[in-house]
C-alpha positions as CSV (number, residue, x, y, z in Angstrom):
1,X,99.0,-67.2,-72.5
2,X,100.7,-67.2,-69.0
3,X,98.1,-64.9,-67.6
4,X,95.0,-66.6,-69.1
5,X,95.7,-69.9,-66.7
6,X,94.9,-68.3,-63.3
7,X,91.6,-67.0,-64.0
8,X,90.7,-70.4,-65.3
9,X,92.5,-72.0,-62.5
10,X,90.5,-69.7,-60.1
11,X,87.3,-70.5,-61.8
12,X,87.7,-74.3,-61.6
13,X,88.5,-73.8,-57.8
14,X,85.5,-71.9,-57.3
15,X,82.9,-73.9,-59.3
16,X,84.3,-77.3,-57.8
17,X,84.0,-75.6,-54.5
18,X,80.2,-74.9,-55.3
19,X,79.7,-78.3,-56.7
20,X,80.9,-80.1,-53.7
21,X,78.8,-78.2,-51.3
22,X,75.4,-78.1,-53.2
23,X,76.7,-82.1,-53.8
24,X,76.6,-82.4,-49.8
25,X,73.6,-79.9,-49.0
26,X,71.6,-82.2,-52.3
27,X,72.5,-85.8,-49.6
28,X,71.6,-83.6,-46.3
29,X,68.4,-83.2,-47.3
30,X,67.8,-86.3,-48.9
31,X,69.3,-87.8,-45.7
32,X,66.7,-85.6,-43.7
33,X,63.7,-86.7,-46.1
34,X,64.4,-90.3,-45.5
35,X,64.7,-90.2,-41.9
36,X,61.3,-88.1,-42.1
37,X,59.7,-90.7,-43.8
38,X,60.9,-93.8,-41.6
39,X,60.1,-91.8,-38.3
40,X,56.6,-91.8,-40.5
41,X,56.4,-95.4,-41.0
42,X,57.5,-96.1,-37.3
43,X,54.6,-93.6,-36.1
44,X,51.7,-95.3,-38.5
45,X,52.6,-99.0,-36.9
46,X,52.5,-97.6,-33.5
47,X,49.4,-96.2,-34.0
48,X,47.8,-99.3,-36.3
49,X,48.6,-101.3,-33.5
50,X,47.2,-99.0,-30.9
51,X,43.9,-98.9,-33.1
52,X,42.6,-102.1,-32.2
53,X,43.1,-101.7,-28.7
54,X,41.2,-98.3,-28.7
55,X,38.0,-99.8,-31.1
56,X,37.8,-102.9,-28.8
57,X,34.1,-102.2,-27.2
58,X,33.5,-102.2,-23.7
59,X,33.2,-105.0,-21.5
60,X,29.5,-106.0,-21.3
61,X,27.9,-106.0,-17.6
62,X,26.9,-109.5,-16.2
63,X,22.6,-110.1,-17.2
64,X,20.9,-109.0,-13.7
65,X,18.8,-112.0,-14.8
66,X,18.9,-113.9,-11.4
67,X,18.6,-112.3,-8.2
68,X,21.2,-109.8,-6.8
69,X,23.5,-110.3,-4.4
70,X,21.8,-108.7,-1.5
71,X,18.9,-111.0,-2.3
72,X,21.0,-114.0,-1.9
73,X,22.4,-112.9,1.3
74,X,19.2,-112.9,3.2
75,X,18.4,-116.2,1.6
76,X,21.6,-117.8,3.0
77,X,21.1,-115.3,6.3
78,X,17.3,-116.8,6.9
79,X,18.9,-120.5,6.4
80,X,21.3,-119.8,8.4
81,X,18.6,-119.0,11.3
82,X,16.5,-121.2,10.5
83,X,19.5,-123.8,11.4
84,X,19.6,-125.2,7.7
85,X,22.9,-124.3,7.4
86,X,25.8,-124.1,9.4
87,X,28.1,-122.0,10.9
88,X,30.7,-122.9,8.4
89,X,28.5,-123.7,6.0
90,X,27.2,-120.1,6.4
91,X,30.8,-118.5,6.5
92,X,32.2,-120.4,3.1
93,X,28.4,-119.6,1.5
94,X,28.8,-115.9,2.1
95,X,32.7,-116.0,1.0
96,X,31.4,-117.6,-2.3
97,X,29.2,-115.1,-3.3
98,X,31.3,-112.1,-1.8
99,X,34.2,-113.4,-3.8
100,X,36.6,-114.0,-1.1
C-alpha cells in the first residue's frame, strides 16, 4: 500500500499543475477578448463622432446675384473722380468692400 501513494501523489501534482495553467491561459484570453472588444467600442465612438463632421456638406458660395466686386470698384472709382466722394470717403469705401 506504501508504494501505491506516490503515483497518486505524482498524479495529483501533475493534473493540479495542468489545471492551474489552462485556469490562467482560460483568464489570458478572456482578458485579451475583453480588452479587444473595449478598444472596439472606443474605435466605433471615435469614428461616430468623426461621421458627422465628414457628412457635413460643403459651404455654399455667396449668390453672384448683385454685381461683383470689380464692378463696385469702378463705381466708387468714377465717384470718386467725379468728386462725389471723398478722399476718405473713397479710402474707408474701398476698405469696406476689400474687407480690410
Amino acid at each position: 500500500m506504501f508504494m501505491r501513494r506516490r503515483p497518486l501523489l505524482r498524479a495529483a501534482a501533475v493534473g493540479g499543475g495542468a489545471y492551474v495553467a489552462g485556469k490562467h491561459m482560460a483568464r489570458k484570453a478572456d482578458q485579451r477578448a475583453a480588452d479587444e472588444a473595449y478598444q472596439d467600442d472606443r474605435i466605433s465612438q471615435v469614428e461616430q463622432q468623426q461621421a458627422p463632421q465628414q457628412q457635413a456638406p460643403p459651404p455654399e458660395a455667396a449668390p453672384a446675384a448683385g454685381p461683383s466686386m470689380a464692378d463696385q470698384l469702378q463705381q466708387i472709382a468714377a465717384l470718386h473722380q467725379q468728386g462725389v466722394l471723398s478722399d476718405d470717403e473713397f479710402t474707408a469705401a474701398k476698405a469696406k468692400l476689400l474687407g480690410t
